[in-house]
C-alpha positions in Angstrom: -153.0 -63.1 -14.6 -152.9 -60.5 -11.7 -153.7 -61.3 -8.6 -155.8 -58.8 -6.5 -156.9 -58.7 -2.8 -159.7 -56.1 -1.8 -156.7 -54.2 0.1 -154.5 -54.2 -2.7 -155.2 -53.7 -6.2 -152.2 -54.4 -8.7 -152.0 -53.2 -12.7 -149.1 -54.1 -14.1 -147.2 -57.6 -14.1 -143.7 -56.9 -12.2 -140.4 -59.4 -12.7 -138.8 -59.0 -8.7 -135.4 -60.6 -9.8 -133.4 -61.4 -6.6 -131.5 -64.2 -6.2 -129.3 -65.1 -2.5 -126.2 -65.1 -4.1 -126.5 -61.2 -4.8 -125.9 -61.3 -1.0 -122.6 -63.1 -0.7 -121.1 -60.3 -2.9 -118.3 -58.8 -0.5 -117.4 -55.3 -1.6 -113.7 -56.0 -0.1 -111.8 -54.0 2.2 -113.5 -50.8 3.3 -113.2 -47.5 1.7 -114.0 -43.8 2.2 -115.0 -43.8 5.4 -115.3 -47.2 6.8 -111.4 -47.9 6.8 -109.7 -50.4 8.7 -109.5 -49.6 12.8 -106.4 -47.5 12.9 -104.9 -46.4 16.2 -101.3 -44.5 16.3 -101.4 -41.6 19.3 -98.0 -41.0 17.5 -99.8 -39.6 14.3 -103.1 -38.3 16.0 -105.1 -41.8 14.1 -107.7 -42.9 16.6 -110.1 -44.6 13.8 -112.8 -47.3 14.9 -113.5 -49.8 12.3 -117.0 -49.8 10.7 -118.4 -52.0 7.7 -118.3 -50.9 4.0 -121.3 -49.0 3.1 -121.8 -51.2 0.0 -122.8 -54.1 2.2 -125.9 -56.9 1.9 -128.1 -55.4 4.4 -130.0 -52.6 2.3 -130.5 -54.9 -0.3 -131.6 -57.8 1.8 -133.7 -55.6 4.2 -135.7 -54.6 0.8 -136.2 -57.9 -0.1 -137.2 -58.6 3.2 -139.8 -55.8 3.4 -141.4 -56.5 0.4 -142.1 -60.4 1.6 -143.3 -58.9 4.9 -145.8 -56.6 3.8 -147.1 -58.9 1.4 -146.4 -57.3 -1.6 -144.0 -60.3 -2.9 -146.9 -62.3 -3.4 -147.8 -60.4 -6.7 -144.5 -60.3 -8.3 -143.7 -62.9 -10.4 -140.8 -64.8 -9.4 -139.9 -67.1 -11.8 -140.2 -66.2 -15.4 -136.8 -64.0 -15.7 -133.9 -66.6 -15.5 -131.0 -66.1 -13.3 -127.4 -66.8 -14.9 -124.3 -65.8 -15.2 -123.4 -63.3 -18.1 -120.8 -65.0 -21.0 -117.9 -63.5 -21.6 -119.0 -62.2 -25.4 -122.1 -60.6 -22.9 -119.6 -59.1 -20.7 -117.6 -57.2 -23.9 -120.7 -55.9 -25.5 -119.1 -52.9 -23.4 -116.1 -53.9 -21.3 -112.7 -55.0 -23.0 -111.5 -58.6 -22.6 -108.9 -57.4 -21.1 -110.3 -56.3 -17.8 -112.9 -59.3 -18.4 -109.4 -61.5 -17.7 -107.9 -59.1 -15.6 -110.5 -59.2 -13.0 -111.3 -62.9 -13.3 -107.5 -63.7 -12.5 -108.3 -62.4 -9.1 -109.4 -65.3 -7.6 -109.1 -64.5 -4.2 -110.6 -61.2 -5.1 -108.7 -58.0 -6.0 -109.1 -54.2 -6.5 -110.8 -53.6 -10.3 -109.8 -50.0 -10.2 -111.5 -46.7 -8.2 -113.0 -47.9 -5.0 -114.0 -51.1 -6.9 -112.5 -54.1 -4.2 -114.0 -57.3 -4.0 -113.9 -60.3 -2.5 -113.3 -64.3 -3.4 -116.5 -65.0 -5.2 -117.3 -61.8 -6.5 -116.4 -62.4 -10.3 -119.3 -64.6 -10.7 -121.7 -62.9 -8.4 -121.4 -59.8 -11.1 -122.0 -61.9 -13.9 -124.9 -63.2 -12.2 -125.9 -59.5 -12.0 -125.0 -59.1 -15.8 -127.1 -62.2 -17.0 -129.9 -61.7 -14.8 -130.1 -58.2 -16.4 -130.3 -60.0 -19.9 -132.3 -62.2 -19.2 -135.3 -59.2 -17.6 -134.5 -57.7 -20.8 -135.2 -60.8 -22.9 -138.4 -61.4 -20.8 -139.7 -57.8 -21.4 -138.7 -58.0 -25.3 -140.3 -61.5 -26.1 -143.3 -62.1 -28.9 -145.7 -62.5 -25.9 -144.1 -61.1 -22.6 -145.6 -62.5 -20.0 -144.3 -58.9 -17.9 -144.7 -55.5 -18.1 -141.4 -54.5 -16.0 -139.1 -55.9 -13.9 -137.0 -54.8 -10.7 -133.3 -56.5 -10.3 -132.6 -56.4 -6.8 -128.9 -57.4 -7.8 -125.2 -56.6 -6.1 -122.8 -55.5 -7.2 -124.2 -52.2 -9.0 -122.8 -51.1 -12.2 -123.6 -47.7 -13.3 -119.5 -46.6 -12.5 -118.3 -49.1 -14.4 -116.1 -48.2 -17.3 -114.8 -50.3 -20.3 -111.9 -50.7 -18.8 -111.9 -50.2 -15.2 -114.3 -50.7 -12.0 -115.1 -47.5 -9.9 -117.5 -46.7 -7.2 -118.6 -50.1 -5.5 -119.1 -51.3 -9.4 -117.5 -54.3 -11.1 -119.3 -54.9 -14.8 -122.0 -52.5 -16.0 -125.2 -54.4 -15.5 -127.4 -51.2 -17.6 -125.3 -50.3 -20.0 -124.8 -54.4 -21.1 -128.1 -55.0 -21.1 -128.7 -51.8 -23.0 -126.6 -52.8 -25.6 -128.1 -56.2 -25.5 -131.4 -54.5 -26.4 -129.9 -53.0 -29.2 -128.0 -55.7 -31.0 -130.6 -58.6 -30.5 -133.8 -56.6 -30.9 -132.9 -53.7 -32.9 -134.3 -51.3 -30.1 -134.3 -48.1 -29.6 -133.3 -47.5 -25.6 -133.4 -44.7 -22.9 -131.5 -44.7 -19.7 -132.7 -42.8 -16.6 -130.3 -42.4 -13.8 -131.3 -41.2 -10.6 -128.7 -42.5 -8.4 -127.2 -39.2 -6.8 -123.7 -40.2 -7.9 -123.2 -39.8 -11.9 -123.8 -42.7 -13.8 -120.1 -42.1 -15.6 -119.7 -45.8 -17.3 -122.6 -45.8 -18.7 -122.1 -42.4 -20.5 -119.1 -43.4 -21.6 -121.0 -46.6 -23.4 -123.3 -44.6 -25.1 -121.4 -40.8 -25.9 -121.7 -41.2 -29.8 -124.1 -43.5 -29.9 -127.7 -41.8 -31.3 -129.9 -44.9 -30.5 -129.6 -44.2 -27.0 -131.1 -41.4 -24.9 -129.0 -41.0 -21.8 -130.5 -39.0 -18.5 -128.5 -38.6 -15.4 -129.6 -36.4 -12.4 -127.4 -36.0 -9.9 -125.8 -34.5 -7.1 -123.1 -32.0 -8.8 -119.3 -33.0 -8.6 -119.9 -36.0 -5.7 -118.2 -39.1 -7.3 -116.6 -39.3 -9.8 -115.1 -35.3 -8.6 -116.0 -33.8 -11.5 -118.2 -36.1 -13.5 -121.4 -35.3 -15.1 -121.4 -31.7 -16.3 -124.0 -30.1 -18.2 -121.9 -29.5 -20.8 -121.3 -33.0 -21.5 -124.2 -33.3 -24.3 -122.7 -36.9 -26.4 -120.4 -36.3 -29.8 -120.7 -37.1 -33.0 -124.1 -38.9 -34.2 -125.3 -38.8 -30.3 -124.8 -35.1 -29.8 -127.5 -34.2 -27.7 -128.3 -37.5 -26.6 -126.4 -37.3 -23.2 -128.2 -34.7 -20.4 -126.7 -34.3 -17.3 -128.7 -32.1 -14.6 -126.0 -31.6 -11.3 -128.2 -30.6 -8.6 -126.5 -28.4 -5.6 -126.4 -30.6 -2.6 -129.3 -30.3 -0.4 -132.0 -30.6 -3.4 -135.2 -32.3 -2.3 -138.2 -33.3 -3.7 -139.1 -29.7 -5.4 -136.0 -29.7 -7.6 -136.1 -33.0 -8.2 -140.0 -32.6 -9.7 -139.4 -29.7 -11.4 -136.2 -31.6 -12.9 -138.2 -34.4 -14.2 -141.0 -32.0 -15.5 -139.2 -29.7 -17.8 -136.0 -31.9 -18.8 -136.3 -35.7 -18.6 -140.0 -36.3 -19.5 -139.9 -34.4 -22.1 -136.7 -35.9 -23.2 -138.2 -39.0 -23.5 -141.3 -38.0 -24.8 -139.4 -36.9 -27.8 -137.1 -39.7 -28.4 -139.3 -42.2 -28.4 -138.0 -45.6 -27.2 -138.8 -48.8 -27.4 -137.2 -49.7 -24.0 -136.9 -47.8 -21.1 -133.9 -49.1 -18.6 -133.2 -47.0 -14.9 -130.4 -47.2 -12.5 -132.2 -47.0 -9.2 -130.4 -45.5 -6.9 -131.4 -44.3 -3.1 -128.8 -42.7 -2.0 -130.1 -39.3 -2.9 -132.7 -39.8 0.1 -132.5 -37.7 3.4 -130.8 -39.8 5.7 -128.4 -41.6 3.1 -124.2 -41.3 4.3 -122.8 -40.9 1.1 -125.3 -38.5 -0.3 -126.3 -34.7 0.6 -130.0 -34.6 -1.1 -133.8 -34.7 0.7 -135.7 -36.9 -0.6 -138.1 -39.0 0.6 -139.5 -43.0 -0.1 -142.9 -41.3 -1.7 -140.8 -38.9 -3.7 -139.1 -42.0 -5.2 -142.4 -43.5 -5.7 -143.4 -40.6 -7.9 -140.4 -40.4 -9.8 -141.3 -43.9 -10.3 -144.6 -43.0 -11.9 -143.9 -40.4 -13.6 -141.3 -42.3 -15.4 -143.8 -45.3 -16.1 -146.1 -42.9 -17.5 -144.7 -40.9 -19.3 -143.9 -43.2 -22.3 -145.1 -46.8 -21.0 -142.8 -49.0 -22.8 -141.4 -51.9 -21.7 -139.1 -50.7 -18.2 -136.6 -52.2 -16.9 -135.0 -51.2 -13.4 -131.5 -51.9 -11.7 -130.4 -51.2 -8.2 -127.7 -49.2 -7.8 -126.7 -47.2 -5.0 -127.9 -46.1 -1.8 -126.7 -46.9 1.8 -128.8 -46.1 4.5 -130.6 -49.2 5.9 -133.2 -47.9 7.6 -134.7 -45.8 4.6 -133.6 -48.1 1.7 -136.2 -50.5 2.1 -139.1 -48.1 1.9 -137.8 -46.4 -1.1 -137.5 -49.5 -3.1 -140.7 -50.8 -2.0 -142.8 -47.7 -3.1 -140.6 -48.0 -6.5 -142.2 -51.7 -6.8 -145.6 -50.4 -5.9 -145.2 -47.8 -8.3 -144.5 -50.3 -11.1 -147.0 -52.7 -10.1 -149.2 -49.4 -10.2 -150.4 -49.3 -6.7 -151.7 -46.8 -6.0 -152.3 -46.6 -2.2 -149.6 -48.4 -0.2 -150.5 -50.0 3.0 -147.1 -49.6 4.3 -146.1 -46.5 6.3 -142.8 -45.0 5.9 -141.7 -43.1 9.6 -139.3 -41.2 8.2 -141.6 -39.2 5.6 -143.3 -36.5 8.0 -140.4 -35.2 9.3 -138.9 -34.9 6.1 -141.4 -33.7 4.5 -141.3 -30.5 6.9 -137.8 -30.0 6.3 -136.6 -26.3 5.3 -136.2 -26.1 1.5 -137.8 -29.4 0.6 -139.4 -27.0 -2.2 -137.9 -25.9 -5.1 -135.8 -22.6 -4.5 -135.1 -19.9 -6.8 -131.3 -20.8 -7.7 -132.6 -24.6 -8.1 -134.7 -23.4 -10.6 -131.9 -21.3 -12.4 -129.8 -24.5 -12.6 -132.4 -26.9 -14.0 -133.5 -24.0 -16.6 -129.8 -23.7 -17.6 -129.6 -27.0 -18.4 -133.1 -27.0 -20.2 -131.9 -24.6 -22.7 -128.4 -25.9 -23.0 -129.2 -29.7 -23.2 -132.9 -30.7 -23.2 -134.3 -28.0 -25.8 -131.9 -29.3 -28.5 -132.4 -32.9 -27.8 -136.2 -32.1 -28.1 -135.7 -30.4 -31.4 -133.4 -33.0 -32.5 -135.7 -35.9 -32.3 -138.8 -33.8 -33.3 -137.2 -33.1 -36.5 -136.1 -36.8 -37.2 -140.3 -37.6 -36.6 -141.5 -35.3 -39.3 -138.9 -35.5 -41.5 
């Protein structure tokens, strides 16, 4: 049952799966840009201290605006189970190896590229990983009882690879429960990620693999240097099945829509899934530090609907990155309203005017050439490969 105000009318039933303990994550010492104070006149270092950017307060300040304005009142709460992921959960993608080599850090440890953590932080990211089961399981039983689900979890995971942490990320809470999807149910799954730092574990989960549609846009050559090329399409039996569209820093919401228009909805449209999973990440928003894109808390909102639209199966989304507090929290929230199907928030989001009015917030000329490059080298043959499997 949906509850429904006269101020706010909701459609969908949404899993909000948050739990405290995401909090007490500690990303470890600080990294790019938030170093350690550091003050040698000898060798020119006059460095203040500042917190790591992958710190509680985004997270918690969504959580916190989605109880203020109300809105938490018409998630459900309670049926996706919070636990820990096992370890045979764990190396549906990552080796038991790293599995044992990060849990042997008990006072926490460094699980590869700018992947620190503190004492703790082993079981926080299986609670990540098993929490992300477990919305899956919810969203995939005989007689769901949701229609999507948002985990608001820490750490994120989309850097993640099998045998290595990078980027802020410990265990790969998408690709897992990807993978879960597959093995348990048999289903076919796409991946959207719109974080604007490519989501490089979880291509490297799925490369070959032809039962998963892959779909990163992203800001070109941020972290991982190098990462996410158009030219990476998947091999073997998932050839095609990997897009990558690298956006030139200072994109906004123009080449984003356009993006999203001609390449991943109709990317999805053709494969047809059975589950749709997105690594939701803000940090391609206007103000965000680690991040050199424009958009705004409604654009998110709208690439939120379009998504939900577009092939309305089962969706499943994980937060990832993104690092300003201030803007984080209206982001996520009009992704939640989005997914609830809202379709007139009662919240205002200050920052959107003046963003809105920024110079080349529409698509430009040489955004276009880039997004229609990558249509013809990666879209149009995934298109015509899955078309082809339908009628033959």
């Amino acid at each position: 049952m949906i509850p429904n105000r006269d101020d706010l009318r909701v459609s969908r039933r949404t899993a909000f799966v948050c739990d405290e303990r995401f909090f007490w994550h500690h990303a470890g010492v600080p990294v790019c840009g938030c170093d350690p104070a550091d003050l040698d006149p000898d060798r020119g270092n006059y460095f203040q201290s500042s917190r790591h950017f992958e710190n509680a307060e985004t997270k918690r300040r969504l959580r916190n605006l989605v109880d203020a304005c109300g809105l938490l009142d018409y998630l459900d709460t309670t049926t996706v189970r919070r636990r820990e992921a096992t370890d045979e959960e764990l190396t549906l993608f990552h080796s038991l190896s790293y599995v044992e080599t990060v849990r042997s850090m008990t006072a926490g440890g460094d699980a590869g590229d700018f992947a620190q953590f503190g004492r703790g932080s082993f079981n926080i990211a299986r609670l990540a990983v098993g929490s992300g089961i477990e919305a899956v399981d919810a969203l995939l039983a005989s007689d769901p009882q949701i229609d999507n689900a948002y985990v608001l979890c820490r750490p994120p995971g989309h850097h993640a690879e099998r045998d290595r942490g990078m980027g802020f990320c410990i265990f790969n809470n998408v690709a897992i429960a990807a993978r879960h999807a597959q093995l348990h149910y048999g289903k076919r799954v796409a991946i959207v990620d719109f974080d604007v730092h490519h989501g490089n574990g979880t291509q490297q989960a799925f490369y070959d693999d032809d039962q998963v549609l892959f779909l990163s846009i992203h800001e070109d050559s941020l972290y991982p240097q190098g990462s996410g090329p158009s030219s990476d399409r998947g091999e073997g039996k998932g050839m095609f099945d990997t897009i990558n569209v690298p956006l030139p820093a200072g994109s906004g919401v123009g080449a984003y829509k356009y993006s999203f228009e001609k390449i991943i909805l109709p990317a999805l449209k053709a494969f047809d899934a059975d589950l749709l999973i997105v690594s939701c990440g803000f940090d391609a928003s206007f103000s965000d530090p680690l991040g050199h894109m424009m958009l705004t808390s409604e654009c998110f909102g709208e690439i939120a609907t379009m998504l939900l639209e577009s092939i309305r199966v089962p969706s499943c989304f994980f937060h990832e990155g993104g690092y300003s507090e201030e803007l984080v929290p209206f982001c996520g929230l009009r992704v939640i309203e989005a997914m609830c199907g809202i379709e007139a928030s009662r919240v205002v989001d200050p920052g959107d005017e003046e963003a809105n009015g920024y110079g080349y917030q529409n698509l430009q000329s040489w955004q276009k050439g880039i997004v229609d490059d990558v249509y013809n080298l990666c879209a149009k043959p995934c298109i015509e490969k899955h078309t082809l499997e339908k009628s033959s």
